[in-house]
Structure formats: C-alpha cells, structure tokens
C-alpha positions, -999 to 999 in steps of 0.1 A, spaced: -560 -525 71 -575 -554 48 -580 -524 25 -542 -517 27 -528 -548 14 -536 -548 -17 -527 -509 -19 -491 -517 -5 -488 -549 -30 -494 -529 -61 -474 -498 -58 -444 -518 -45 -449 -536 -77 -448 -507 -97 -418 -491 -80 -401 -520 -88 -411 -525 -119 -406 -485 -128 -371 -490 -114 -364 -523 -134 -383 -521 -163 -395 -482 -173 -375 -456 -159 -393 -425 -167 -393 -420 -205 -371 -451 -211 -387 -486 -213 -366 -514 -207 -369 -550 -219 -351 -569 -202 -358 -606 -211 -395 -598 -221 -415 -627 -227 -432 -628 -261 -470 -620 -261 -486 -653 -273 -493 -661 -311 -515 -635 -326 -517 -614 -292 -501 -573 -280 -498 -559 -251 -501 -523 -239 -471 -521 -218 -467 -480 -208 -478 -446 -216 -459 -416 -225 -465 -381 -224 -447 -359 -253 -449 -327 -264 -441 -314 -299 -417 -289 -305 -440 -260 -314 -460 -267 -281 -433 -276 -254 -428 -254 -227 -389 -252 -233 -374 -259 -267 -338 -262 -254 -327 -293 -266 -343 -297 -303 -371 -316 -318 -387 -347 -295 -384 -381 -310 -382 -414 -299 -355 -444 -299 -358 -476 -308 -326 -487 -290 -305 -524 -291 -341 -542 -298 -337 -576 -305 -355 -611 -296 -334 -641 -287 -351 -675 -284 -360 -693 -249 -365 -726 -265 -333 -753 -268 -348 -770 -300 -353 -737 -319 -318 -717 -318 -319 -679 -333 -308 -687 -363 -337 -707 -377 -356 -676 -361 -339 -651 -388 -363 -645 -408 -392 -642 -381 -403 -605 -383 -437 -611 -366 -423 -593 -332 -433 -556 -330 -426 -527 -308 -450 -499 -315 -458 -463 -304 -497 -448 -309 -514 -424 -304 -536 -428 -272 -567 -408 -289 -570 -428 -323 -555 -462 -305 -591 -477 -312 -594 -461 -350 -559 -475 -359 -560 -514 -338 -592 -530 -351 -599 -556 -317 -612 -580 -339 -582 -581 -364 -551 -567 -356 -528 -589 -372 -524 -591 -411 -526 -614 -439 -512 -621 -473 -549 -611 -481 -541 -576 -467 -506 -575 -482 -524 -581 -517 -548 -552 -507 -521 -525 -498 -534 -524 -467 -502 -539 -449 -464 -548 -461 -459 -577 -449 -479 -608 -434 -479 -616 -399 -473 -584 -384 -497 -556 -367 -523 -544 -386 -529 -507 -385 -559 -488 -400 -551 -462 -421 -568 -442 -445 -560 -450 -478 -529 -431 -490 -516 -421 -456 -484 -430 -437 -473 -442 -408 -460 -405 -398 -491 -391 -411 -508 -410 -384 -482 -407 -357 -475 -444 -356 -440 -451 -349 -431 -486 -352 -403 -515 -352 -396 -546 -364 -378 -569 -332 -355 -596 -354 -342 -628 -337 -301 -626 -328 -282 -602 -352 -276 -568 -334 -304 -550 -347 -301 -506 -359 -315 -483 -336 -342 -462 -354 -351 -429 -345 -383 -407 -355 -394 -375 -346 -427 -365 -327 -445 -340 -344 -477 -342 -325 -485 -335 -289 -501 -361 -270 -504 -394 -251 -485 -421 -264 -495 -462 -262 -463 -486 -260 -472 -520 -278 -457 -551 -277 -471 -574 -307 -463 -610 -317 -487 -616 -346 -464 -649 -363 -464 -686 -341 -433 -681 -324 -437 -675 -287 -408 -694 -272 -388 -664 -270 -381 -633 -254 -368 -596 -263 -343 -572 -249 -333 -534 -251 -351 -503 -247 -373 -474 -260 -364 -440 -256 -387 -411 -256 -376 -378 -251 -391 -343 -251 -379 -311 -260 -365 -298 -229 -353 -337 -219 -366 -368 -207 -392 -359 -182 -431 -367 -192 -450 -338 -206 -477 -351 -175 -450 -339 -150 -431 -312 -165 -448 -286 -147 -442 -302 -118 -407 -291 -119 -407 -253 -119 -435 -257 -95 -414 -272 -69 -389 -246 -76 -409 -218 -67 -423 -234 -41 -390 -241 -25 -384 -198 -28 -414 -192 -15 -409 -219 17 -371 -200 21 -385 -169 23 -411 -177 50 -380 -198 69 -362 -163 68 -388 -144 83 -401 -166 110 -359 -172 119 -362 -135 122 -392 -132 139 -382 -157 165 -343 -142 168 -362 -107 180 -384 -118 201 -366 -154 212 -377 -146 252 -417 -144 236 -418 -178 224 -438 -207 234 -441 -243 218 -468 -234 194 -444 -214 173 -417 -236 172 -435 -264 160 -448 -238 134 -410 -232 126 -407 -271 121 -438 -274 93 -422 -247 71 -388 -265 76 -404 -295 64 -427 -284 38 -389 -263 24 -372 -299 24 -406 -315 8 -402 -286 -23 -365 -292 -22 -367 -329 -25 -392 -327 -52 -376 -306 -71 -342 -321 -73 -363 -351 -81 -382 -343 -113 -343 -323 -122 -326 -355 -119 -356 -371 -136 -352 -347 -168 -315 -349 -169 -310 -385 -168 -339 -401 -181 -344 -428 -150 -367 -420 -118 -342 -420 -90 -353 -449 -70 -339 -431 -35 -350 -395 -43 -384 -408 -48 -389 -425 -18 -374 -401 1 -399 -371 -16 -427 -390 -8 -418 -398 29 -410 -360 33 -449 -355 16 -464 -381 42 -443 -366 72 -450 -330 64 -491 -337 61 -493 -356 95 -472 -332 113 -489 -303 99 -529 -319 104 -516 -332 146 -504 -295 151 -534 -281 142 -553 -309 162 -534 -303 188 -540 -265 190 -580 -270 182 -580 -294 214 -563 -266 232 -523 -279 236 -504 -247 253 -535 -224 254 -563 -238 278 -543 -268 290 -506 -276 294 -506 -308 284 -529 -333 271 -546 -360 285 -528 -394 283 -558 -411 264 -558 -381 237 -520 -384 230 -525 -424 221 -556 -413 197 -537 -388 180 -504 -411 177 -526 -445 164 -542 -416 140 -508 -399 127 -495 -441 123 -521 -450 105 -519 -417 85 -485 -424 78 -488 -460 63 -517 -449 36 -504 -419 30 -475 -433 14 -492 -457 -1 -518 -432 -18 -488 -411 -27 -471 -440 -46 -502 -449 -65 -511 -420 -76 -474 -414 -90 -480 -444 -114 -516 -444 -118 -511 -431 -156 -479 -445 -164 -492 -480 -157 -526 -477 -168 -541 -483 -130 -575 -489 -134 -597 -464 -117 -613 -491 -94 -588 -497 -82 -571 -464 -78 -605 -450 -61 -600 -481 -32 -565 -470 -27 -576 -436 -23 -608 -441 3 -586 -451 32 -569 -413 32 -597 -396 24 -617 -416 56 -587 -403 74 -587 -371 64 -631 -365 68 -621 -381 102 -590 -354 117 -609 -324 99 -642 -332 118 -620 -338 157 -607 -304 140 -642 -287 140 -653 -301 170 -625 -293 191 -628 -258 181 -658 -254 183 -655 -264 221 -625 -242 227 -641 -218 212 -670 -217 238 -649 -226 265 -626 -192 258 -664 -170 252 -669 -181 285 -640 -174 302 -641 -138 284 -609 -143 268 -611 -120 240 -571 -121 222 -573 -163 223 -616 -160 214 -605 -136 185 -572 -156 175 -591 -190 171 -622 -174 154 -601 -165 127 -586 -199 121 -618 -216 125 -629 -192 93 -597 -198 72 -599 -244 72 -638 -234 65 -624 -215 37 -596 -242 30 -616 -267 35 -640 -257 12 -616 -250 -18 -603 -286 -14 -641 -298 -13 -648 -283 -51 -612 -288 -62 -621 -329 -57 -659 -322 -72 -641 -308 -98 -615 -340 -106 -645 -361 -99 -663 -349 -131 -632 -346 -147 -625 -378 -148 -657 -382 -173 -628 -370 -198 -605 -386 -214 -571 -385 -201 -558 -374 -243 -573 -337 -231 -570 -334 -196 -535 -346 -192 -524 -308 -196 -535 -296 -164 -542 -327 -141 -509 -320 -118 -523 -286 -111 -559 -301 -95 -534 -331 -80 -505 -317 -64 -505 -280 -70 -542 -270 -56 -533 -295 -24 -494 -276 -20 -513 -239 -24 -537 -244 2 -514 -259 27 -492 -225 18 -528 -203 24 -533 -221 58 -494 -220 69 -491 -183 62 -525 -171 80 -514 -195 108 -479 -176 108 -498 -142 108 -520 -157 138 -492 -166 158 -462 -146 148 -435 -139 173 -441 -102 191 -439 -82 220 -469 -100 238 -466 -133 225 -474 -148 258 -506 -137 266 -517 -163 238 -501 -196 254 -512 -216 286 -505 -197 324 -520 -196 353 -525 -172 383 -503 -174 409 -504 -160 444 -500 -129 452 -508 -115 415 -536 -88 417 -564 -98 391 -563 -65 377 -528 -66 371 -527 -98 358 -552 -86 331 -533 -61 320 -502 -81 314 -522 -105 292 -525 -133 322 -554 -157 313 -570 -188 327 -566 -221 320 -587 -254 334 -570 -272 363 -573 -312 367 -601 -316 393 -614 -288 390 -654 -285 385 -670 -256 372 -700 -267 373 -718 -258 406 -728 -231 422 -717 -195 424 -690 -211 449 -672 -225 423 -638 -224 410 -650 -200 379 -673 -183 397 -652 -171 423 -625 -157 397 -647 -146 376 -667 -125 401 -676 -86 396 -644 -72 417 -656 -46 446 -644 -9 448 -607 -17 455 -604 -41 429 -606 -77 449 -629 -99 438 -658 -106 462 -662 -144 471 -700 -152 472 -688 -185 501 -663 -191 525 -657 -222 507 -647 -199 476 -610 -192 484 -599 -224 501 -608 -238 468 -592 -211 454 -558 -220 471 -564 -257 465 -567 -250 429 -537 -230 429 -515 -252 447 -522 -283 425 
C-alpha cells in the first residue's frame, strides 16, 4: 500500500487540477501566480492536428485562442495601473519537437542588445530562436502578450502543422507580485478533443456495436435454452453487460469531451470505475472457473473465497489509480519514474491472478484426465490454449511499448492509444467470445456444470445423459482400490454394475452419497 499513496495523491491532483484548471483543450488561469523574474513554466500539452491531416474536417481549419488574458497585481503598494506598460508576461504555444531549438536554457529572455540585433521586438520578453528571416508562423510559435488591468483582445491563429504542442507561461521583466487570469483555447478540426484521443472515440463506438451484438445473442441463447443454464453462463451474461456499459460510458465520454471542450468530471470517473469493475469481474470469473466453481466442486472453500475477495479489493483500489494516471500521464508531463511506480502495483497483481490462473488449470485439468471426463477435459484444454495465446499477445504488446518508449512522444503520439487501450479492449473481446463459444447455452448444457450421482441412477445411464463426478468434502482418493474413486471408477461386469474390489467399497459409497 506504501506504494499506493503516492499513486492516489497525484492523480487526485490532476483530476482536480484538469477539472479546475485545463479542461481538455481549454487551459484555464484562474489567478495564476507569476513565474518569478526571468523564469517560464511548461504548464500543459496539446495534441492538434492540421487540417490536411485530421481525421474529420467538419468544422474548419484548427487554431488556437488566446481568450480574456490579462494579469492583475497581488501586491497593495503596486496597483495595475503603474503595471500598464509591463509587457514582460507571456503565454506561448511551441512546438514540442523544436521546443529545445527555439528556447535556448541558458538565455531565454531578451535584451535591448537583442532588440538592436533583430533578433527580438522588444526587451524583457521570451526569447525565441529563429532563423534569420523567418516568422513566428513559419516556426509554429504562437504567442501573447498578458497586459496588467485593461480587458485585453482575444487573438486567434491558425495551426497549420500537426503535432504536440508546449503551453508556456513566461515572466522575463521584475514584476512577480501578480497573477493572471483567462484561458487558452485549442481546438481541432473536428472539435475540441486531443488529436492523442481522437481515435479513442469511434473506437468506443464500435466497441459498444460489437458488445450489443454479443448481448443479443447470448439473450437469445439463454431465452432458448433458459431450463440448460447454470451459473457459469450467467455470470458470462454479466461481463458482456459490463464491458457494453464500459464502451458506452467511454464513448459518451470522449463525445461530450469533443463537443464541449471540458472533461466531464462525473462521466470520467464513472468510465473508469466501469474499466476497474469490468477487469476484476472478468479475471475472478475466470479464477473461479480455473479453481473449478460449478464444474468439479459446488462451492468454494471458505479460505479461497477471502483470497479472491482481498485480491479483487486490492485490484480494485490500483486499478483505478493506474487508470487515472495513465489518463493524464501526457497532458501533465508525468514523469516516467513515476508513472512506471504507479504502474508496478497492477502489473504485480496481474503476474499474480494469471499465474493462480495456470496453476489452477493445470490442476483441474489433471484432476478431470483422471476422472476420464472427456467434454469438461476437452472444454478446459481449449481455454487453457486461448489465455496462452492471450497472454502472450499482451506479453509483446507491453515489449513492444517498452521499446517504444525510447521514442519521442512528437512521433509516436499517433498510434499510442491503440498499444494502450485498444490492444488491452481486443484481447478481452478474443477471450470473451471463445469463452462464449466454450460455454454457450444448448441442448446439453448441463453435462458441463457440477452434479453428482444419486441413488438409484445406473452408471451407465448416467453416462449417457452427460452425469459426471465431482469431489465430495471428506472424501479421500487416495488409498487403495477400496476407495471412493476406485470403486466408481471400476471396470463394470457383464450386466453393467460396477464390481466393488471390498466390502468396505459401497458403505463408503452410500456415505459419500449421503453427505
């Protein structure tokens, strides 16, 4: 948990922050303190398309909005009007890939030497480094001039270059008593949603088909054959209901994101938990079927059921806390460190559920080969191979982000979300479908979920209809051919009974049976 804390601390600082201060492609000052004397700040990152590469040109060229920007003084002995003339305040916009060619760290602030050179307009503002005879357009620089009290213009510029964008906040002049209000604006082509996330959007909208149309079948399945079904299936019904309201969530989310520019505080937080909720339920019901729940036992032990729920709490808590980070991780320039740490506690987790996973498979697995239980032997064999196969997708998909990390984020921003979310959403879709294949809803559902012989069932019979056997509480197979499993598991004779190899056999037999 120690791990946790700092986790927790940082993205409920950044939701707050995103919800007071940037709200998706809108920054907000709101009573900004001034950077000190001859400092900037990076403050946020955008992500913009230009209009020839955007995936949807709908509403016009992308720009960005300087929007009510104005500084107002915090100091009682300096009112804004002796601050008129003060034009050392800047809010700038630059280009993340030439940020270091353009902001010199050992001189970003000019002179009346630079002035004299043409290399700046005015003294005491931010220094940019531009080859001789290009503009501030040419370079992609968009910039603006915070004055003290009068009501300053908004100033609007278009974006003409694709790419990831640096907000900085610049006080190069002596004033730092003071602080600065308003917003920028940065909008893309098709509306106010980060080029980073874009994709994210139709994603979720397909996904939300696709999770409908699985809904609609297994509803249909289960309708037909509603007398088949056994507890397995219904909490199968329950992941695709809850991987349907994850997609649906999401999507209205980055919709409402896009339309109106701000991150819905309430939507988010309600996506994410429907994430978390969805990934525990899903990972117990597969425990829970690898440790044999409804097909070699009816019930689990007491001491399991406390494992798994200690397990799915813990899940739960840095789940959403790896979910939140990762949502702000570029927006807020999270260092990677940092990032990594929040990450480790999850991916522990997860190493830890898919190895109970294997192991309780692999143990069910013998236990049905040695029961001769061929339709349960056959059913699990198949799973085991498709989380190998799962498994083993997700294993290079993370190589694959590990490396890519070596990149910068100028190039890769493009196609991060698939590797991030939409790898992660198709596997979950690969293993839900073969797991609704595996345990669809038919005519002999049944002979797949836990029973028991009762008295008075010939053995032969009950083998036709699909009976199977299950282990009893205080029952030991391990002994001699007078045991439990021996006895009905014996060759049967020429009428078909089986042939005890003890007396002892059948009273144990009828104990069994009666508990």
């Amino acid at each position: 948990l120690w791990v946790a804390l700092p986790c927790l601390a940082a993205a409920l600082a950044a939701l707050v922050l995103d919800v007071r201060r940037c709200r998706a492609q809108i920054y907000q000052f709101e009573q900004v303190p001034l950077p000190e004397s001859k400092s900037l700040h990076t403050m946020y990152a955008f992500y913009v398309y230009s209009h020839q590469e955007a995936p949807d040109r709908s509403l016009g060229q992308p720009f960005v909005k300087f929007q009510s920007l104005s500084s107002h003084s915090t100091s009682t002995s300096t009112p804004d009007s002796k601050l008129a003339a003060y034009e050392g305040v800047q809010v700038s916009i630059l280009p993340y890939r030439k940020f270091w060619q353009l902001i010199s760290p050992s001189k970003f602030c000019s002179i009346g030497e630079d002035v004299a050179q043409g290399l700046a307009t005015h003294p005491e503002q931010l220094l940019v480094m531009k080859p001789p005879g290009s503009s501030d357009e040419d370079q992609n620089l968009y910039s603006f001039t915070v004055k003290f009290g009068a009501d300053a213009k908004d100033k609007v510029d278009v974006v003409r270059s694709t790419g990831v964008y640096i907000l900085v906040y610049s006080n190069c002049g002596s004033v730092s008593d003071a602080a600065v209000s308003g917003s920028v604006l940065v909008k893309n082509a098709y509306g106010y949603l980060p080029g980073n996330e874009y994709h994210k959007m139709p994603f979720y909208g397909w996904l939300s088909l696709i999770y409908t149309a699985m809904a609609l079948l297994w509803m249909g399945l289960s309708v037909r054959w509603w007398r088949q079904l056994f507890h397995i299936q219904f909490c199968v019904a329950a992941v695709i209901f809850l991987g349907l309201v994850e997609a649906f969530l999401w999507w209205i989310f980055f919709n409402d994101w896009n339309r109106s520019g701000f991150r819905g505080r309430f939507l988010f937080v309600m996506a994410i938990l429907s994430s978390v909720i969805k990934s525990v339920f899903s990972y117990m019901l597969v425990l829970v079927a690898a440790l044999g729940w409804g097909v070699t036992r009816p019930y689990l032990d007491h001491r399991t059921i406390l494992k798994v729920q200690a397990l799915s709490f813990l899940y739960i808590i840095f789940d959403f806390i790896r979910e939140s980070v990762l949502s702000f991780r570029h927006s807020h320039s999270l260092s990677l460190a940092f990032v990594l740490l929040c990450l480790l506690p999850v991916a522990l987790l997860n190493g830890s559920i898919f190895y109970w996973i294997f192991t309780a498979l692999s143990s069910l697995r013998e236990t049905l080969r040695e029961r001769r239980q061929s339709d349960k032997l056959v059913l699990f064999e198949r799973l085991w191979k498709i989380l190998v196969v799962a498994l083993s997708i997700a294993s290079l998909t993370l190589l694959f982000q590990i490396c890519d990390l070596s990149r910068s984020i100028s190039t890769r921003w493009h196609y991060q979300w698939f590797f991030a979310d939409g790898v992660s959403h198709i596997l979950f879709l690969f293993v839900l479908a073969a797991m609704m294949y595996l345990w669809a809803p038919h005519m002999n559902s049944q002979r797949y979920a836990y029973s028991h012989q009762v008295d008075g069932v010939d053995p032969d019979d009950a083998k036709e209809k699909g009976n199977v056997w299950a282990d009893e509480e205080g029952v030991d197979d391990d002994g001699d051919d007078d045991s439990f499993w021996a006895t009905t598991h014996s060759k049967s004779g020429v009428t078909g009974t089986p042939k005890p190899t003890s007396q002892a056999a059948p009273e144990r037999l009828g104990a069994a049976e009666h508990d």
